[in-house]
Every structure is written in structure tokens, then in C-alpha cells.
N, C-alpha and C positions, 0 to 999 in steps of 0.2 A: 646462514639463512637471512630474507630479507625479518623485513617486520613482522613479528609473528606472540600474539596470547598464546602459552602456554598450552598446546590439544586441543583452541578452539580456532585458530585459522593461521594462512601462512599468506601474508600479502606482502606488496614490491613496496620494498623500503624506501623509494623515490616519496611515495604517500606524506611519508612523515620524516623528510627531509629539512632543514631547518627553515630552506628558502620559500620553500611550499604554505609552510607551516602559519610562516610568520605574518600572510596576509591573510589568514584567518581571526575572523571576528564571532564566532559563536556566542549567542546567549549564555549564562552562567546555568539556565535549566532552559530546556527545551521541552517541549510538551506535545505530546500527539494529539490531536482531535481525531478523533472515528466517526466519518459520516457516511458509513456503508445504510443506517438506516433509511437516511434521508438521499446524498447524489447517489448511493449505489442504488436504491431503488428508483431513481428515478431513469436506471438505464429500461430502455424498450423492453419491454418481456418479461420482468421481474414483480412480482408482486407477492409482501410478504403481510404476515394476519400478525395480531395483538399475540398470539402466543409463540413465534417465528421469532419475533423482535424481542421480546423479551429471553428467549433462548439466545442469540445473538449478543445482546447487552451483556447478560450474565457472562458470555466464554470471553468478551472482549476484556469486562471488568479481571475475573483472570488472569490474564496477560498483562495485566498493568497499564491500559489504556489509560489516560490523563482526564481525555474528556471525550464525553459522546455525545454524539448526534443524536438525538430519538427521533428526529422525525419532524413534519408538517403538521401540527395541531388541525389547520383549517384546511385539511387534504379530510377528511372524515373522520366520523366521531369515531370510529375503531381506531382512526393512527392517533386521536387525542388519548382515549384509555390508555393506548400501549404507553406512549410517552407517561400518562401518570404512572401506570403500573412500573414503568422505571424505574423513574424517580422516588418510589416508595420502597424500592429492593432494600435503601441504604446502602448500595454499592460506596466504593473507595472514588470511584471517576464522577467531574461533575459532571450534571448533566444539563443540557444545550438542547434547545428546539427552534426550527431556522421561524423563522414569522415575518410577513408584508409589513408594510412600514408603518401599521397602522395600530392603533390602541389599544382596539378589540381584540386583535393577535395577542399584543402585549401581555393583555387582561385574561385572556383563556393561556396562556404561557404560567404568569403566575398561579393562577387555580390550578393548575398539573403539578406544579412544586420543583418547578426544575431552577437550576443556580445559577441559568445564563439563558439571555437568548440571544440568534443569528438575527439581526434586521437587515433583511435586503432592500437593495434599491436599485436600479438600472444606473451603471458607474460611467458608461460614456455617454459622449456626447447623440450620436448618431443612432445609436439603439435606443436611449431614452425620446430622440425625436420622431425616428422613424418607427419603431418598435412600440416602443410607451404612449407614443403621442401625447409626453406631457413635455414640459419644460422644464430648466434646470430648478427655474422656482418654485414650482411645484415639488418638488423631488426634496430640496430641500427642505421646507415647510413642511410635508409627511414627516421626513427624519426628523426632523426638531420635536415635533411634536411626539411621536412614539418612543423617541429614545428617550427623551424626561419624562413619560408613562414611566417604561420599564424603570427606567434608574430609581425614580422618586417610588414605586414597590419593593424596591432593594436587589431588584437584576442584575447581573454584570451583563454587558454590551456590546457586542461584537456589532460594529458597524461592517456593511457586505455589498460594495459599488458593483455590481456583477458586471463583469467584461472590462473593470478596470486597469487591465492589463493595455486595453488601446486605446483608452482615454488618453489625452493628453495630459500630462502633467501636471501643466497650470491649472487643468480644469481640475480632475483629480482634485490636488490641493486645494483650491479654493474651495469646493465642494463640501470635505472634509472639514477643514478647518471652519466654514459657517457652520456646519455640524455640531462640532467640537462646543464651537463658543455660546451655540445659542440652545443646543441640544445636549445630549450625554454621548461621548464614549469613552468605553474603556481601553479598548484594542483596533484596529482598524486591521482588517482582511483585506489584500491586497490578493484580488479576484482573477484568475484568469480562465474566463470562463469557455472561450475555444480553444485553449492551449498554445496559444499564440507567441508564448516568452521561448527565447535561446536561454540556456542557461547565462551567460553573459546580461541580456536584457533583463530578467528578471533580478540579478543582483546589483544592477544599476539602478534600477527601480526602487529596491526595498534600501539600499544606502541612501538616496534622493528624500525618500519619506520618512526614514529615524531622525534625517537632518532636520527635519520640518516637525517632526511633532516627537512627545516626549510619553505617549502610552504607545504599548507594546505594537507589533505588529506582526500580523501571520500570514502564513503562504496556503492558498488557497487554488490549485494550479491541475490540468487538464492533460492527457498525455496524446493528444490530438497528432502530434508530429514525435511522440516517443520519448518524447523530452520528457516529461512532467517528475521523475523522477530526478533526473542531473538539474533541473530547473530548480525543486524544491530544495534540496544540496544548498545550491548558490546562493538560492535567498537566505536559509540557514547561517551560511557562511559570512552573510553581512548582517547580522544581526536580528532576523524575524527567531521570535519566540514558539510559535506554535507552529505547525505542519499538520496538514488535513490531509486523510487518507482516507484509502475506503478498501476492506480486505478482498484479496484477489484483482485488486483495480478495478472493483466493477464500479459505471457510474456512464452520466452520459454518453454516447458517439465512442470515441475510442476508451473510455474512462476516466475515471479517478486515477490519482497518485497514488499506486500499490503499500498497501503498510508493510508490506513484510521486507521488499528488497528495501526501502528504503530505513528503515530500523536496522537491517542489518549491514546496511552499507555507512552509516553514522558510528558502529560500533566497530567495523574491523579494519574500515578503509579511514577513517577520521578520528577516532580514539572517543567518540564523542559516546557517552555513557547514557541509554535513555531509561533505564530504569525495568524497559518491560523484559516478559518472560519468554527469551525467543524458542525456548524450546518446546511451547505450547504454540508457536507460528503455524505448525500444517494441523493441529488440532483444531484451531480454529479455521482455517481455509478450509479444512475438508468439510467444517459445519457448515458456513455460511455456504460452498460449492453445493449443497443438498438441499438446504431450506431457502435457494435462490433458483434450485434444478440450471443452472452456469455451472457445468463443467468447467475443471482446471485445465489449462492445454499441460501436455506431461512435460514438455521443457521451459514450463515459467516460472521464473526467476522463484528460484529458495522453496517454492512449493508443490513445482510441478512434481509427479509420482516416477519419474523416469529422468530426473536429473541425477542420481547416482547409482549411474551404471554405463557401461561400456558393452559396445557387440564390436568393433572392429580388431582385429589380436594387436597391433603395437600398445595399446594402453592399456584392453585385457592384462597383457606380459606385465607390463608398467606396473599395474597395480597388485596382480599378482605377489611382485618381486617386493615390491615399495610398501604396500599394507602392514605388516609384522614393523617395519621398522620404525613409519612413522607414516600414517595415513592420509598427511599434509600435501605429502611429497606430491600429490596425484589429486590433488583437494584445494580448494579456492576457503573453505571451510568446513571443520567436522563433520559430519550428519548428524549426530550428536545434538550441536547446537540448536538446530530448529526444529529437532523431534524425530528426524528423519530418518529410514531405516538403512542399514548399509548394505552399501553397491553392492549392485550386483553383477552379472556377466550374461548376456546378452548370445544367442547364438544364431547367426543368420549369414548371409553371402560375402561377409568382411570379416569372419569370426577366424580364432587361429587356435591353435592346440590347447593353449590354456583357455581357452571358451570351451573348449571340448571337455578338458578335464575339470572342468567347474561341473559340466552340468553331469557327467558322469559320476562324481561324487556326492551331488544334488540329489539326486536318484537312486542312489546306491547300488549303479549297473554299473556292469564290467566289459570291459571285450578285449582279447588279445590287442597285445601293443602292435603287435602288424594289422590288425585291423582299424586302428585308431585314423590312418589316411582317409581308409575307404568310409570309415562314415562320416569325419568332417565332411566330406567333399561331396556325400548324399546331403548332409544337414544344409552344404551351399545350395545344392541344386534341389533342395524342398522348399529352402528361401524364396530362390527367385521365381519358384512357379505360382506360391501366394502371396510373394509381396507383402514379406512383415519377417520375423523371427521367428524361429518355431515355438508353439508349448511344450508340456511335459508330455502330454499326450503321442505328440507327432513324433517327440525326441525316441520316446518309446519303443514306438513303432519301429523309429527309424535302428536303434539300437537290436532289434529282434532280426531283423532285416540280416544284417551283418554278421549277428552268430548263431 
């Protein structure tokens, strides 16, 4: 077999080949930020109350979340409660609330009790001029001055260039580091706030900036072109510390960096250990999917409700034959592993006989083995008149039918 944990997955041993390997730079601990309170609600449509968010906090805390997001203090007094009410649970994850580059933020930050806060600031050139309508000295001058607020009340500091992904470099840097020297930071987020990075560009990025500066730095990345997940990977891989997610990828335009493929693509495809508890991953998807009313699509990655199962009969057969012996053989990962219930068998206009005797034995119905042709080939042509698979209802019927 290729690379494979023992009953929790079976991947291509190319993965963790020596030559693959060995340009790997990971962090010694890597840490998840959860900011489903904060970009996931700021996708269009979503709006969640002081008692949502704290149900949210608590299933994330759970999972072993590192750090979370609570929210915009200065978005309204109800998102400032929620954030305090947080940060009072005494959860295990610190907790983070993003804030303007200004004082006041800093100061209503503090009063909530939270152990970090987000300071944003418009990170390029072109968005701070055209957008902002301020200058880079402006911009900096905010930062200096709020980030020694926060530090000097005892904050940790996540400095937040937004759309620093297209900044340039030099600017980038210089930017940062008048920051650094004249202001506080702890971390530096390395922003990409249309999801603009190739996984390639992103990890040229985050090696360019460890070179330059000696506090941590984290991937803060968008899945605009689908990337955001193999993006966050690569910056991982050159050394950023933290990854910001938001569950189910919800979050601006196309979204956030999904937490669940990418926690479990760190643990089976990279060996890289993060600590959470994946087998609470669709526990938690299916809460925030409800207190967000976003529906899961049924084939998204690790959480969708309909990725383990088959309707067409060669992998029905497959797994059929393959299940007793080892459930790998026909599996990318357990179901097991992220809570998930096991496969099922599907019956519709691609189904084959073992689709049939799955649901025959689902049901506890019988029909002569001569008749077992003539209802697959009803169950095909119930398929294609509704366009979808049939229920148990329809299968029913369809089984009365026949004997």
C-alpha cells in the first residue's frame, strides 16, 4: 500500500517521498485561526445574533480550535457583547477580535477581554489610494499609534495589510517594518484579500517576509480562483505559523480557506499533526450550515452529506467486495475520521445489481432472483423520469410492482 495511518486513510506514497519531503519547511506547531465569526459572516446573506456566535465558539472551542475570531467590536453593541460573552466562557482557544487601526477599537478590544487583536489596514498601494484615499503615511501613523495602544494594555498583535497579496514587495516591507520599529507587532498576516496568490506565489511571498522579519507570520488567504486552500498549504510549507479558516468556507465572494479540507489535508497528505478533533469536523459544519441557513453542497470536500456513497455499479461492486477487507481500498479516508456516517449505495440509472441488493436488504424486501433484472431496469427508468435516485418510498413501490 502507498502511505497509509493505520484505518484512518490510504494516500500516494509520492506524498511523503524523501525528495518531496525535504523542501518542506513547516512551523514546529502550527495553529488554526477560526474566523467564521468575523470573514464568514461577512459573506452577503449571513447574519448571526450574540447567542449563534457563542453556540459557534463553544463547537469550534471543541474541536480544538487554536484561535478564534469573535468578531467586529465596532460592527454593534450586540457583536461587542458576543465577543465579550466569549471571551468569559474560559475556553482553551485565545480569542481575537479584528479592529480599525485606531485606539478606540483597541480600547473597546481590551474592555471585552479578548488575548489578541486583528489590526487592519489597507496593505497595497492602489486600494489605500484609490480606495482609502489616504496615503501610505497616513496608514502608517494609524498603525504606530494603535498598535502601541494595544501592546502597551498587554494585546498580542496581529498586524492585517488587507490585499497585501498585490502590494508590492518593497512597499509591503517597508510598510511593515516602519510598523514594527515605530509601532508593536507580534505576527504579521500576510493578507490575500481577492485570492489573488497561485500556490507557487504565495509561498514566495511568505519565504521573502521570514527573510525580512523575525515575528511569526500567518496566511490569511481567499478562494477566489479555488486556490485558497493549496495556497494556504504552500505558505504553511515555508514556514507561516498560523492559517485562517472559516468552517465550510464561508466568507466573502467565493470565500474563506475551508477549515476542514485543509486540517485534514495537513494530517494525511503532509504528516503535519494539528492537534484538532476531526472527528467533530461535520459536527461542527452541520451547526454553523444551520445557524448560518448556507447549506453544505453534498460533495464538499470532507463535509458534504453525500461524499460516501456511490449510485453507478463498477464502485457500488468495488466496494461492495473491498468494505470487509479494508475500507481504504475504495476510500481517500475513513468516514470514521471526520464523524462521517458510512457509504452508502445509491440507486438510480447507473446502479448495477449490487445497488439493488443493498437496497433490497435496506428494506427488508425480497423478489425472486428472476425478477431482480426486471426491477433494476424499472429503478433505471424511475431514475430518468425524475432525475435524481430513487427513495425508499419509490423503491417500494417499485418492488410491489414486480411481485
Amino acid at each position: 500500500m502507498g502511505n497509509s495511518e493505520r484505518g484512518k486513510w490510504w494516500v500516494s506514497s509520492s506524498n511523503y517521498d524523501e525528495e518531496v519531503r525535504k523542501s518542506f519547511h513547516f512551523a514546529p506547531r502550527i495553529e488554526i485561526l477560526d474566523t467564521t465569526l468575523r470573514d464568514g459572516e461577512q459573506q452577503a446573506g449571513i447574519v448571526l445574533n450574540l447567542k449563534e456566535k457563542v453556540a459557534i465558539a463553544k463547537k469550534l472551542d471543541e474541536v480544538g480550535i487554536h484561535r478564534i475570531e469573535a468578531g467586529t467590536p465596532a460592527t454593534s453593541d450586540e457583536d461587542a457583547q458576543a465577543i465579550k460573552e466569549i471571551a468569559s466562557l474560559g475556553l482553551k482557544a485565545k480569542i481575537f477580535c479584528f479592529c480599525r487601526a485606531m485606539p478606540k477599537d483597541m480600547e473597546l478590544a481590551k474592555s471585552l477581554g479578548v488575548d489578541g487583536v486583528i489590526c487592519e489596514i489597507i496593505g497595497s498601494e492602489e486600494m489605500l489610494k484609490f480606495g482609502k484615499r489616504w496615503t501610505p503615511e497616513q496608514a502608517a501613523a494609524a498603525c504606530i499609534e494603535a498598535t502601541k495602544v494595544a501592546h502597551d494594555m498587554g494585546l498580542y498583535v496581529t498586524l492585517f495589510p488587507a490585499d497585501g497579496s498585490r502590494a508590492r514587495l518593497e512597499y509591503l516591507v517597508g510598510f511593515v517594518d516602519k510598523v514594527a520599529k515605530e509601532g508593536h507587532i507580534d505576527s504579521l498576516a500576510l493578507v490575500d484579500t481577492f485570492g489573488t496568490f497561485s500556490p507557487e506565489g504565495a509561498a514566495d511571498r511568505i519565504r521573502k517576509l521570514k527573510k525580512h522579519f523575525s515575528f511569526d507570520v500567518e496566511a490569511h488567504f481567499h478562494s477566489d480562483y479555488d486556490l485558497g486552500t493549496a495556497s494556504t498549504i504552500a505558505a504553511l510549507k515555508e514556514g507561516a505559523s498560523v492559517a485562517h479558516v472559516a468552517v465550510n468556507g464561508i466568507g466573502e465572494r467565493a470565500g474563506s480557506v475551508a477549515l476542514e479540507p485543509l486540517v485534514v489535508s495537513l494530517e494525511a497528505l503532509y504528516g503535519v499533526k494539528t492537534g484538532l478533533k476531526l472527528e467533530k469536523l461535520i459536527e461542527l459544519s452541520e451547526l454553523v450550515a444551520k445557524l448560518t441557513n448556507f447549506p453544505v453542497a453534498s460533495n464538499k470536500p470532507v463535509v458534504g452529506n453525500r461524499l460516501f456513497g456511490w449510485s453507478t455499479g463498477l464502485p457500488s461492486s468495488l466496494w461492495s467486495n473491498a468494505k470487509q477487507e479494508d475500507p481504504l481500498i475504495m476510500l481517500p479516508y475513513h468516514y470514521d475520521l471526520v464523524g462521517a456516517r458510512e457509504p452508502v449505495l445509491y440507486l438510480d440509472k447507473k446502479s448495477g445489481k449490487d445497488n439493488l441488493k443493498y437496497w433490497l436488504k435496506k428494506t427488508n424486501l425480497s423478489v425472486p432472483e428472476e425478477k431482480e433484472r426486471e426491477l433494476l431496469e424499472l429503478a433505471k427508468a424511475k431514475s430518468l423520469e425524475i432525475k435524481r435516485d430513487i427513495d425508499e418510498a419509490e423503491f417500494r413501490e417499485l418492488v410491489a410492482k414486480v411481485v
